[in-house]
PDB file of N, H, CA, C and O in Angstrom:
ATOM      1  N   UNK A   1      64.996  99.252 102.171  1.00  0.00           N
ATOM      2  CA  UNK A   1      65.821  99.978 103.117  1.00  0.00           C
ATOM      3  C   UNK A   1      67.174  99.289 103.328  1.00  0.00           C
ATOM      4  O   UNK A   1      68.067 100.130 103.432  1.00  0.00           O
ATOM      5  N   UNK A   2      67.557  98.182 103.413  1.00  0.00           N
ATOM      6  H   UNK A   2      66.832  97.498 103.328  1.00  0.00           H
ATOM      7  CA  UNK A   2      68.424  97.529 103.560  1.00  0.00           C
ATOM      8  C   UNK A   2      69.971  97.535 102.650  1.00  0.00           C
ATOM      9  O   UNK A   2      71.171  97.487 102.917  1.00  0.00           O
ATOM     10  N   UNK A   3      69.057  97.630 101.376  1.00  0.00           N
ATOM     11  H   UNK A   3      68.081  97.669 101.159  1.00  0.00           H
ATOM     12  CA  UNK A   3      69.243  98.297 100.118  1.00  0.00           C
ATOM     13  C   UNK A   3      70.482  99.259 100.420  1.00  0.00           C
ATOM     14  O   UNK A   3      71.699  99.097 100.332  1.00  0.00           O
ATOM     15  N   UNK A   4      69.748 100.225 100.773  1.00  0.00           N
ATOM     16  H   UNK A   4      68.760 100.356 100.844  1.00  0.00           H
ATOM     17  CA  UNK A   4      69.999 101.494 100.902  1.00  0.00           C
ATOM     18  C   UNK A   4      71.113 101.717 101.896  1.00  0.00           C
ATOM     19  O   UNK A   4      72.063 102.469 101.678  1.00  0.00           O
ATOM     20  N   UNK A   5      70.960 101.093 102.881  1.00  0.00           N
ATOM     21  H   UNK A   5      70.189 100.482 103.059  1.00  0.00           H
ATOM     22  CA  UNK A   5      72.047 100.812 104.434  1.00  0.00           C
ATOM     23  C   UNK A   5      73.459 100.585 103.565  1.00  0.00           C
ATOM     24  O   UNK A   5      74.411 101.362 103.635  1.00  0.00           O
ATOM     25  N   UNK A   6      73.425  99.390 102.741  1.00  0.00           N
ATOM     26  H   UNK A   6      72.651  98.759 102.685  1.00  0.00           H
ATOM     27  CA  UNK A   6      74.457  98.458 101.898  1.00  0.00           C
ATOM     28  C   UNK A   6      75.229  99.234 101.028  1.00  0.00           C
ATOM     29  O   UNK A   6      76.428  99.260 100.749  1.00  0.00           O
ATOM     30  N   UNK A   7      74.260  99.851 100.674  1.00  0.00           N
ATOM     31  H   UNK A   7      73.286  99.831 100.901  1.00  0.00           H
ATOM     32  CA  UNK A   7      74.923 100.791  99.415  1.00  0.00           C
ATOM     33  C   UNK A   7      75.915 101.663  99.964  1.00  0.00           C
ATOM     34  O   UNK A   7      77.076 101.631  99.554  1.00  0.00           O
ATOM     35  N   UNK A   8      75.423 102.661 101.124  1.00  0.00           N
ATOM     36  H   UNK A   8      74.481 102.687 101.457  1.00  0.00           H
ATOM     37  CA  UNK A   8      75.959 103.591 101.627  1.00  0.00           C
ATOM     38  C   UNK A   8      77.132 103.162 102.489  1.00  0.00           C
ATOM     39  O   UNK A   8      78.018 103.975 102.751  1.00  0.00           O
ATOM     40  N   UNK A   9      77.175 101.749 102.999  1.00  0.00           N
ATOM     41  H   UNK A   9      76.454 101.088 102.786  1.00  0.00           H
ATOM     42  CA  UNK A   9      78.359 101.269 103.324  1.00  0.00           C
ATOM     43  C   UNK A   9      79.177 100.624 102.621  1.00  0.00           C
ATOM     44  O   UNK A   9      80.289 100.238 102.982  1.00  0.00           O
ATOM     45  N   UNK A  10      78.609 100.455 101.453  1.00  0.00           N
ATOM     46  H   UNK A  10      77.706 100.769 101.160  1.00  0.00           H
ATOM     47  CA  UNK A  10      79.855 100.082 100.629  1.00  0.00           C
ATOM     48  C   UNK A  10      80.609 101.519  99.856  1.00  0.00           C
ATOM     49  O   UNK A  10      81.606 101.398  99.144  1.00  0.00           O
ATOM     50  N   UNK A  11      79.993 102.769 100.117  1.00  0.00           N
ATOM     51  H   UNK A  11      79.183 102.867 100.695  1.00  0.00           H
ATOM     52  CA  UNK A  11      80.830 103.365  99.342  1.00  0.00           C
ATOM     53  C   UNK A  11      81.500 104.793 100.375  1.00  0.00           C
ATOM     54  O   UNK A  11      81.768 105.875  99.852  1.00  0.00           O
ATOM     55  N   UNK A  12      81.681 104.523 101.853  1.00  0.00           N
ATOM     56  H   UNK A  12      81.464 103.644 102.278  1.00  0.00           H
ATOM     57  CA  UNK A  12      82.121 104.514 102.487  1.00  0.00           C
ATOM     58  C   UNK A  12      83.641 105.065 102.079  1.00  0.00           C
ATOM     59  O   UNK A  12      84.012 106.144 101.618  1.00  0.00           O
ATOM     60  N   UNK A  13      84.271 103.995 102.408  1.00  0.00           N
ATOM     61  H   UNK A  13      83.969 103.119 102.782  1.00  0.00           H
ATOM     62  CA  UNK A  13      85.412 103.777 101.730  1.00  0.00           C
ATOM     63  C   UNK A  13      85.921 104.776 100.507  1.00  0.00           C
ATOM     64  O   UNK A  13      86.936 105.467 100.602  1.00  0.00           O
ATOM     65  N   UNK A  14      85.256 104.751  99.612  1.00  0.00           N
ATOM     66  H   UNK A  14      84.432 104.191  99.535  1.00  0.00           H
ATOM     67  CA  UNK A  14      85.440 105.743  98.471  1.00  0.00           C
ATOM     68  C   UNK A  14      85.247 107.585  99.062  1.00  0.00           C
ATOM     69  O   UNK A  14      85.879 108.596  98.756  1.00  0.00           O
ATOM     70  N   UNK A  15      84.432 107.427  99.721  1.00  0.00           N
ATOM     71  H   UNK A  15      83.918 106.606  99.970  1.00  0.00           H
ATOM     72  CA  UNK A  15      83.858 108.937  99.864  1.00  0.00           C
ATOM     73  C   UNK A  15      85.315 109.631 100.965  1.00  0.00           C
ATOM     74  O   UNK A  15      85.715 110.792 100.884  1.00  0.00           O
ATOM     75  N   UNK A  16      85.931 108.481 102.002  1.00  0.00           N
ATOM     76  H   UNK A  16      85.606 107.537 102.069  1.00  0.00           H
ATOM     77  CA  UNK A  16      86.591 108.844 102.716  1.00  0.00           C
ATOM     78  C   UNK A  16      88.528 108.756 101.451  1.00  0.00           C
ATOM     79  O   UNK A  16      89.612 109.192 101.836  1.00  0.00           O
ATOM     80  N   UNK A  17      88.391 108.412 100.750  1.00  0.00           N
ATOM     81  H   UNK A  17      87.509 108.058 100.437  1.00  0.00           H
ATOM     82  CA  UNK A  17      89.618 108.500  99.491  1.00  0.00           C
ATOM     83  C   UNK A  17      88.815 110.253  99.300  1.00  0.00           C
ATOM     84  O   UNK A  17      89.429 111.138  99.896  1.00  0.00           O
ATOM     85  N   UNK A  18      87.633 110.663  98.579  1.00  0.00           N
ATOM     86  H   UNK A  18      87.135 109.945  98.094  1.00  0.00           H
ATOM     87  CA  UNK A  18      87.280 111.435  98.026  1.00  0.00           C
ATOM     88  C   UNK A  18      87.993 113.348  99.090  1.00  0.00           C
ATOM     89  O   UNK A  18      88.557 114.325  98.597  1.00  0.00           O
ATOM     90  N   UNK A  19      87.606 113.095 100.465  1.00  0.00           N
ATOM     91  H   UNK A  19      87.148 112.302 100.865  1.00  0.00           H
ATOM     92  CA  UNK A  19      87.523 113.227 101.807  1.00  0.00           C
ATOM     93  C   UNK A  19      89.381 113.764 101.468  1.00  0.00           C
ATOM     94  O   UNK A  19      89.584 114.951 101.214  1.00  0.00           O
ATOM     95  N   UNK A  20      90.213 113.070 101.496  1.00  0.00           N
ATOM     96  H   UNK A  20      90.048 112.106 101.703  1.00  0.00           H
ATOM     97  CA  UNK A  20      91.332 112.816 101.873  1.00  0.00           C
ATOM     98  C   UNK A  20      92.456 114.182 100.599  1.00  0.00           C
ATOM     99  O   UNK A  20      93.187 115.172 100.586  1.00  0.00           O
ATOM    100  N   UNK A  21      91.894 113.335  99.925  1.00  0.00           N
ATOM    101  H   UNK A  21      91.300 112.530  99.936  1.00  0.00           H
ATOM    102  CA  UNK A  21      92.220 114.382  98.605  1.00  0.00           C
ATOM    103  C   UNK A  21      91.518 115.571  98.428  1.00  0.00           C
ATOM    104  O   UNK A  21      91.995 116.263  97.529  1.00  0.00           O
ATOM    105  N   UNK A  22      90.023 116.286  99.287  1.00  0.00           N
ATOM    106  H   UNK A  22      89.636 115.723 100.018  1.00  0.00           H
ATOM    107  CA  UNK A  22      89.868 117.254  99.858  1.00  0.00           C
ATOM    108  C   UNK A  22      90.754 118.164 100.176  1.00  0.00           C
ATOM    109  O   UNK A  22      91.154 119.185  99.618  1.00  0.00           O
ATOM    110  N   UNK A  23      91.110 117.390 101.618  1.00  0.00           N
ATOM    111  H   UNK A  23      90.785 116.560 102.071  1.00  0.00           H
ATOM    112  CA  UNK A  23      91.556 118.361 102.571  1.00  0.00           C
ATOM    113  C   UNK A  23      93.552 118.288 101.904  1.00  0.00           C
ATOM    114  O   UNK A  23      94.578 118.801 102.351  1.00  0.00           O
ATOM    115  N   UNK A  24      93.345 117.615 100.998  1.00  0.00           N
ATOM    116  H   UNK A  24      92.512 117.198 100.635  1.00  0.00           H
ATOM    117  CA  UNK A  24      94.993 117.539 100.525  1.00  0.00           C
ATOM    118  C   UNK A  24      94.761 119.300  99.515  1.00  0.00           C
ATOM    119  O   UNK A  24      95.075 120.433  99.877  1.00  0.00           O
ATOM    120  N   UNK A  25      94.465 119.088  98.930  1.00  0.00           N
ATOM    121  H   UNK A  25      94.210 118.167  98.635  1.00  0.00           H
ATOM    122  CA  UNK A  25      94.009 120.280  97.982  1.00  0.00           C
ATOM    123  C   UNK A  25      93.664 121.819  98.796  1.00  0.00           C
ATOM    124  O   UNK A  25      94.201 122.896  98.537  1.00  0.00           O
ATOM    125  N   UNK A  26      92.593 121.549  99.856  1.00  0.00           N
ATOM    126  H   UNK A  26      92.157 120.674 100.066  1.00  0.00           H
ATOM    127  CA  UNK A  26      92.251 122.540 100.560  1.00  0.00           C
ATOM    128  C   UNK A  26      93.400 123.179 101.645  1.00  0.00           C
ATOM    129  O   UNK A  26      93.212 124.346 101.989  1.00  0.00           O
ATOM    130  N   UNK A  27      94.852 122.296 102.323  1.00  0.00           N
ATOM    131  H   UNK A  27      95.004 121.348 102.043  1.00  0.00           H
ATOM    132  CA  UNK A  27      95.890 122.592 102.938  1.00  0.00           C
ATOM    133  C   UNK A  27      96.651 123.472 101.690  1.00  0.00           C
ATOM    134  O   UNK A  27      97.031 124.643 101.661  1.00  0.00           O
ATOM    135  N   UNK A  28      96.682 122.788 101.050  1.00  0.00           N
ATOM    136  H   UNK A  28      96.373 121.838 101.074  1.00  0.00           H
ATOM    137  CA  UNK A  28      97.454 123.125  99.817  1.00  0.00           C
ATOM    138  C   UNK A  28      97.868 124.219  99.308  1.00  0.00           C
ATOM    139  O   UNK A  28      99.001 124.659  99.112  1.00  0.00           O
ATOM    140  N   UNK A  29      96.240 124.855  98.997  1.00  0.00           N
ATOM    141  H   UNK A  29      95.320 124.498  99.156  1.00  0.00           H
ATOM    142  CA  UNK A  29      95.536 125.813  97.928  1.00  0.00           C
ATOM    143  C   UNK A  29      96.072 127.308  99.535  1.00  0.00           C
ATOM    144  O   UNK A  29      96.897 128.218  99.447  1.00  0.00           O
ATOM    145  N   UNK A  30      95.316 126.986 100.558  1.00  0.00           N
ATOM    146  H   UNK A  30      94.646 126.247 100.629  1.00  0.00           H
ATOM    147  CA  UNK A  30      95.394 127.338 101.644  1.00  0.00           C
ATOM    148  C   UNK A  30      96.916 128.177 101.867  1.00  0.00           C
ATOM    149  O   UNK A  30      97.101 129.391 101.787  1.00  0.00           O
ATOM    150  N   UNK A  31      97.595 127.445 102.074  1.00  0.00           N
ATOM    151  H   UNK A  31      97.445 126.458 102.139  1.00  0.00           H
ATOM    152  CA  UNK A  31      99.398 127.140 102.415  1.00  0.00           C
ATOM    153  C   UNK A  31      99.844 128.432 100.591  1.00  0.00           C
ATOM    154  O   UNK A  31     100.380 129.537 100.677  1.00  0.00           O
ATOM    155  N   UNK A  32      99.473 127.877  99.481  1.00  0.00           N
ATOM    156  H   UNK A  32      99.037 126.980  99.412  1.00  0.00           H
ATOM    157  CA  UNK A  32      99.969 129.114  98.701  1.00  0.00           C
ATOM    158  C   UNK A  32      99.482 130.213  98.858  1.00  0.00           C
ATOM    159  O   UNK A  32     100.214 131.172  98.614  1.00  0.00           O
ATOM    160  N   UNK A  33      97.887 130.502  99.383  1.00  0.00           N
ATOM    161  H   UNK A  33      97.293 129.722  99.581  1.00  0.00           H
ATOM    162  CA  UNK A  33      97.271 131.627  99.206  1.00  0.00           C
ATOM    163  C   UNK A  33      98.366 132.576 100.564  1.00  0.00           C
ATOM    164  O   UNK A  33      98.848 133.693 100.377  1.00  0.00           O
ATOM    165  N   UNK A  34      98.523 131.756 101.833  1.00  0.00           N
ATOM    166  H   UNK A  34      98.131 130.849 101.985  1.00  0.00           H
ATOM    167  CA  UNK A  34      99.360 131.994 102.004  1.00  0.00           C
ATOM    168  C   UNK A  34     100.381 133.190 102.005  1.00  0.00           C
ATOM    169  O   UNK A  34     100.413 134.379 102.321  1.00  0.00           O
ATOM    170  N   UNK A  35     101.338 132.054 101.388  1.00  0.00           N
ATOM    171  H   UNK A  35     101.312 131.088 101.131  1.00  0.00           H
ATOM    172  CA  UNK A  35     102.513 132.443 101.105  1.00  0.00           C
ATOM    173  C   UNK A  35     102.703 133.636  99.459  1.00  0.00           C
ATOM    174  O   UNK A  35     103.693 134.202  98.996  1.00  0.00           O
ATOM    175  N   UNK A  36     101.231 133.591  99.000  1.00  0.00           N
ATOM    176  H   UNK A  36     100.427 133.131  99.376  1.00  0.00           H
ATOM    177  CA  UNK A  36     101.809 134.704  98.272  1.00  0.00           C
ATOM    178  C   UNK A  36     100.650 135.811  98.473  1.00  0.00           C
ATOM    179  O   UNK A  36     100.407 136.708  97.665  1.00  0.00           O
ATOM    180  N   UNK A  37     100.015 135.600  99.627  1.00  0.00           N
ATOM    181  H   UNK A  37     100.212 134.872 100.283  1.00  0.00           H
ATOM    182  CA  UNK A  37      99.139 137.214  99.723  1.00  0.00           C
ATOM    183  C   UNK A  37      99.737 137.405 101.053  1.00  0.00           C
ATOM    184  O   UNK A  37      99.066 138.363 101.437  1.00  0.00           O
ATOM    185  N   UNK A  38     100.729 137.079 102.230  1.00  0.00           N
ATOM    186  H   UNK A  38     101.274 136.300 101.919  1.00  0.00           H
ATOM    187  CA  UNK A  38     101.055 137.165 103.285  1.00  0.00           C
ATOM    188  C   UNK A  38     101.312 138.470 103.260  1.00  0.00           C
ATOM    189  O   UNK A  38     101.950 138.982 102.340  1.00  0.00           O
ATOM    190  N   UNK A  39     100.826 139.155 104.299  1.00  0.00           N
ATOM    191  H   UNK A  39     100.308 138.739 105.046  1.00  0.00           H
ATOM    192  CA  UNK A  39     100.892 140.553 104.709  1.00  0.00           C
ATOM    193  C   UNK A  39     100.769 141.519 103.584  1.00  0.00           C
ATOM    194  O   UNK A  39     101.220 142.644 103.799  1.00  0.00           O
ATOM    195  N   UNK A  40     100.356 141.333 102.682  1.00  0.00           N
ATOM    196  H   UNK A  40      99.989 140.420 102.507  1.00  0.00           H
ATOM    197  CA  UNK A  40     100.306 142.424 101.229  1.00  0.00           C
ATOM    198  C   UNK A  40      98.998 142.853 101.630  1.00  0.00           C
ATOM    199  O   UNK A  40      99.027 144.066 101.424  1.00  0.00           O
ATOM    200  N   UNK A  41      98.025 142.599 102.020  1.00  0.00           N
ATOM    201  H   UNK A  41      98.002 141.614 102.187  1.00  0.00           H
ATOM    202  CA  UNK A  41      96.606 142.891 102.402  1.00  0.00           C
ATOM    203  C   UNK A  41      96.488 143.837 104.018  1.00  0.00           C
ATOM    204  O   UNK A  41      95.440 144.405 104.326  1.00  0.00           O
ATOM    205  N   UNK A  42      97.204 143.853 104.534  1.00  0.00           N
ATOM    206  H   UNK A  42      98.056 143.392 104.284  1.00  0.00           H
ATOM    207  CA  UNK A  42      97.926 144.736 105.845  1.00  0.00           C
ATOM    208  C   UNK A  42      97.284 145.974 105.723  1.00  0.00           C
ATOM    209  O   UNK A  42      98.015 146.637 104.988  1.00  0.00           O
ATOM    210  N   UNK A  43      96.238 146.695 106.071  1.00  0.00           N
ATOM    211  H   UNK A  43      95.644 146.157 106.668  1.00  0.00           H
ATOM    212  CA  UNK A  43      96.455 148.057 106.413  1.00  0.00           C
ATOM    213  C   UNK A  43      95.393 148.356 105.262  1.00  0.00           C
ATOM    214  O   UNK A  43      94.999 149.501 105.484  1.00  0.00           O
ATOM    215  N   UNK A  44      94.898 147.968 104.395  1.00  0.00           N
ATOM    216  H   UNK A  44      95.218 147.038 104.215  1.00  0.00           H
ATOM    217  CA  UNK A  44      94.563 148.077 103.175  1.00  0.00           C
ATOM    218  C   UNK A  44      92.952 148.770 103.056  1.00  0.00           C
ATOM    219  O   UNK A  44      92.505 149.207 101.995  1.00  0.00           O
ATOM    220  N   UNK A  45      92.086 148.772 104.550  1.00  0.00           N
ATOM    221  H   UNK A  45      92.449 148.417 105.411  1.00  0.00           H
ATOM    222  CA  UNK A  45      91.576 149.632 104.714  1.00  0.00           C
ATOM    223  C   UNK A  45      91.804 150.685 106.111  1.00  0.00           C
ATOM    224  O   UNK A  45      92.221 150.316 107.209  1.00  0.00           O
ATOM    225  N   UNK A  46      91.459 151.889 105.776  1.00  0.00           N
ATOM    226  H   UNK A  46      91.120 152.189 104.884  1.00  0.00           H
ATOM    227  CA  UNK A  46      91.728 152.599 107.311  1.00  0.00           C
ATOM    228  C   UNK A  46      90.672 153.408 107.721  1.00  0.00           C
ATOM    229  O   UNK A  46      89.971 154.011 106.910  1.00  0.00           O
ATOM    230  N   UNK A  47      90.493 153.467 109.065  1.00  0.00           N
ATOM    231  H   UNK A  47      91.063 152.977 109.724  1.00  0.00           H
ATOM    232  CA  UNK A  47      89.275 154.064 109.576  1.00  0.00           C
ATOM    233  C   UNK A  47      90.225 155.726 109.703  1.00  0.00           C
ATOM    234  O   UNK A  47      91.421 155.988 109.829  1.00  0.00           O
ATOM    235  N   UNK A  48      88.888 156.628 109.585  1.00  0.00           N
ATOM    236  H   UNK A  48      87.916 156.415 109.483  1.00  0.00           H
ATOM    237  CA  UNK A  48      88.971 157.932 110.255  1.00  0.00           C
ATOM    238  C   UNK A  48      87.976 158.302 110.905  1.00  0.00           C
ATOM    239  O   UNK A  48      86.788 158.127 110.632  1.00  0.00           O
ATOM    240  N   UNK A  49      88.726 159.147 112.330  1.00  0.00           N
ATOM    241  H   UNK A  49      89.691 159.290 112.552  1.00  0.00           H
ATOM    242  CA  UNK A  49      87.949 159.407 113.206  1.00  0.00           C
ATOM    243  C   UNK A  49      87.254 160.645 113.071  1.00  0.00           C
ATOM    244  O   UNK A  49      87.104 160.991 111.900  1.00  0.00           O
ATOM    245  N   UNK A  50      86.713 161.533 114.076  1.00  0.00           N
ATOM    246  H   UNK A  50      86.835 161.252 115.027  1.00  0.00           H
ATOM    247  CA  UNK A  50      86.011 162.718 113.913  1.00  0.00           C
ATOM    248  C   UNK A  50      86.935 163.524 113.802  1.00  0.00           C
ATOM    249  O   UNK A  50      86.631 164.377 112.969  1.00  0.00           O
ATOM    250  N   UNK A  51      88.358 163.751 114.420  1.00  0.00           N
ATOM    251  H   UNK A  51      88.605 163.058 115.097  1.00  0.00           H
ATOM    252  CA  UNK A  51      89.234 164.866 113.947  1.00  0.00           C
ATOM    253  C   UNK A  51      90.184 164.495 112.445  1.00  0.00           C
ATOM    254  O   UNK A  51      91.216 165.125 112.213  1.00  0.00           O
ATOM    255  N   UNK A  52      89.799 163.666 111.730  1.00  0.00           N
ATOM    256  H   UNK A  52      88.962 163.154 111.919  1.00  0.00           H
ATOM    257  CA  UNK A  52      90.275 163.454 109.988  1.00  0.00           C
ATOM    258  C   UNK A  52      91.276 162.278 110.360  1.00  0.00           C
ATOM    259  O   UNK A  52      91.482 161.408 109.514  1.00  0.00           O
ATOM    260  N   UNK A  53      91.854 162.225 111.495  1.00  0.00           N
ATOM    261  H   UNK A  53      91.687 162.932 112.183  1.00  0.00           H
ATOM    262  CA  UNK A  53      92.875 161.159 111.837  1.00  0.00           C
ATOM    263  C   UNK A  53      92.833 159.721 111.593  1.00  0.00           C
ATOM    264  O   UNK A  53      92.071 158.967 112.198  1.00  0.00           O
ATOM    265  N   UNK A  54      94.015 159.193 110.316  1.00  0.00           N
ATOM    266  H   UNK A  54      94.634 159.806 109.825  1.00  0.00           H
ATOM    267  CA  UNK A  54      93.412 157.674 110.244  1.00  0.00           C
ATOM    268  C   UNK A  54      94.114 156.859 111.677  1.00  0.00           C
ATOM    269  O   UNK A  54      95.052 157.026 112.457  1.00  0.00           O
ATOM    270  N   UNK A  55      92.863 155.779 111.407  1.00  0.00           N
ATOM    271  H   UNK A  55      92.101 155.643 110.773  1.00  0.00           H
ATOM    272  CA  UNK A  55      93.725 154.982 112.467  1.00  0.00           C
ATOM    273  C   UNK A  55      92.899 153.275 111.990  1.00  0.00           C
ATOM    274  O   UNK A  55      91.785 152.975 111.562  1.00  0.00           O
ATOM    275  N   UNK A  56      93.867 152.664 112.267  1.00  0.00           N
ATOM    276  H   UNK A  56      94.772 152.908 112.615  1.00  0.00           H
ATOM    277  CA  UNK A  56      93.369 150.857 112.107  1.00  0.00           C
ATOM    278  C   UNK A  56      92.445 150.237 113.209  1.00  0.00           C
ATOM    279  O   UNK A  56      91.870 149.155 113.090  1.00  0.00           O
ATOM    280  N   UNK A  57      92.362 151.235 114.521  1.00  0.00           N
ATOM    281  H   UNK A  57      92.829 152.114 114.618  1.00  0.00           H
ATOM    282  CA  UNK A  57      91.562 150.907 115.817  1.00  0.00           C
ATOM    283  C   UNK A  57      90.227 151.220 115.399  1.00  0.00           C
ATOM    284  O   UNK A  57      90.087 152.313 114.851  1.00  0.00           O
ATOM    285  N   UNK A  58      88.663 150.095 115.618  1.00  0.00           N
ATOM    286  H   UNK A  58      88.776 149.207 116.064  1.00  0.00           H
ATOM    287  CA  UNK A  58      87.670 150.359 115.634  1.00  0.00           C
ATOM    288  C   UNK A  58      86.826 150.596 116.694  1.00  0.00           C
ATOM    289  O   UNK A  58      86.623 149.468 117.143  1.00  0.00           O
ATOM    290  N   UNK A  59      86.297 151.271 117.271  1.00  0.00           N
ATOM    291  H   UNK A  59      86.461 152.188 116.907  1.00  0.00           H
ATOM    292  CA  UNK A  59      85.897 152.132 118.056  1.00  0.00           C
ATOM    293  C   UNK A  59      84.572 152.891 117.921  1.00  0.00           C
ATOM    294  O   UNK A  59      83.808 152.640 116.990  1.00  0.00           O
ATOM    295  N   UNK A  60      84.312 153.775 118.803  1.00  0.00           N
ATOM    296  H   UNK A  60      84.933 153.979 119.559  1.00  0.00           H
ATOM    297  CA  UNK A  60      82.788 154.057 118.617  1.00  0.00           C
ATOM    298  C   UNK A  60      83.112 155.946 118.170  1.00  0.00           C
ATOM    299  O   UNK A  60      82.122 156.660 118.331  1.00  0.00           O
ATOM    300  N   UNK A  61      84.085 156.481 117.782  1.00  0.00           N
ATOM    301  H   UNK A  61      84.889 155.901 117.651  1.00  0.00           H
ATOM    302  CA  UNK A  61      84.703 157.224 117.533  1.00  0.00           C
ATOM    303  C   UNK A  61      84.761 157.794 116.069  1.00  0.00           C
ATOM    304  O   UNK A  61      84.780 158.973 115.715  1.00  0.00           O
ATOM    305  N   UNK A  62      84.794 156.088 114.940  1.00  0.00           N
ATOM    306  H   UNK A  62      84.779 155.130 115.227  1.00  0.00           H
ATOM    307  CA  UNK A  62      84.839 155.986 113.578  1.00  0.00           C
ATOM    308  C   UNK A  62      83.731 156.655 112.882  1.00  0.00           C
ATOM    309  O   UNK A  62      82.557 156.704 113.247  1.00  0.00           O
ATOM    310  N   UNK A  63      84.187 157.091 111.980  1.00  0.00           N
ATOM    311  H   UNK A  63      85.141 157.051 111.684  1.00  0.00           H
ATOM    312  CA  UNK A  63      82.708 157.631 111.338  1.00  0.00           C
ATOM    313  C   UNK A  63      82.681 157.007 109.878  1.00  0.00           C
ATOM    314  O   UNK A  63      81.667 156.528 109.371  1.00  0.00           O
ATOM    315  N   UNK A  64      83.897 157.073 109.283  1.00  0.00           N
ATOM    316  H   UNK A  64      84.721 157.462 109.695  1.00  0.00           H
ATOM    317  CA  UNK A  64      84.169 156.699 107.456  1.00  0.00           C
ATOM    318  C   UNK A  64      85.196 155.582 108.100  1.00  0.00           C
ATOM    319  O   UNK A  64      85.727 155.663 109.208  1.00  0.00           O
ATOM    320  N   UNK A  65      85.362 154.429 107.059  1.00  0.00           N
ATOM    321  H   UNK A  65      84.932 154.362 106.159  1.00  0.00           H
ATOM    322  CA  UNK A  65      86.336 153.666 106.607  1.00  0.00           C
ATOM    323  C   UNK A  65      86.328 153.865 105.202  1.00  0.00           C
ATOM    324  O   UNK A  65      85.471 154.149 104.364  1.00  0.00           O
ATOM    325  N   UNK A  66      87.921 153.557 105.201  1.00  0.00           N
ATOM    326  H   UNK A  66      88.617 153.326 105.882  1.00  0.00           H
ATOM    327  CA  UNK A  66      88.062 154.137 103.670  1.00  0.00           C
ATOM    328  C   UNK A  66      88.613 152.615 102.934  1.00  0.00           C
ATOM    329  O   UNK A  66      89.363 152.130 103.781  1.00  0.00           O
ATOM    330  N   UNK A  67      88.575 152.027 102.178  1.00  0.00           N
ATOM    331  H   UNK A  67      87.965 152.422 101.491  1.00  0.00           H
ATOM    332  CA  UNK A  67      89.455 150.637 101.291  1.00  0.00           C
ATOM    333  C   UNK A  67      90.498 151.187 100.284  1.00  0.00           C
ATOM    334  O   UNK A  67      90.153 152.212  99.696  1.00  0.00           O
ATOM    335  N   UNK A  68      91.384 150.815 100.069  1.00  0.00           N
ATOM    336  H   UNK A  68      91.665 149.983 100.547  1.00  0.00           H
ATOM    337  CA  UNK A  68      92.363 151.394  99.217  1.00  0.00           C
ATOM    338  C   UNK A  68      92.535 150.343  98.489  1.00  0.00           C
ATOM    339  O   UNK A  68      93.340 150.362  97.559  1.00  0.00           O
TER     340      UNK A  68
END
């Protein structure tokens, strides 16, 4: 067991490098998805109500959503 304690604190250190370059990648990846799907996805499905009328409000009214 002791073993085991030692090990896991010695590689500590590494896992928190591993950790770091994570969340570097995951801001990153994040920050482009971003900046190149920003608002293009807007509106992209729409509900209609019982009189055919679309609308983006969900409600107890909706019967179909449609995805475009």
């Amino acid at each position: 067991m002791p073993a085991l304690v030692n090990t896991i604190m010695k590689s500590i250190p590494i896992l928190v490098d591993v950790g770091v370059v994570f969340s570097f990648c995951l801001i990153f990846f994040a920050t482009v998805g971003t900046q190149l799907l920003g608002g293009h996805l807007y509106g992209r499905c729409t509900a209609f109500n019982e009189f055919g009328n679309a609308t983006i409000l969900l409600g107890d009214d909706q019967i179909e959503i449609i995805c475009f």
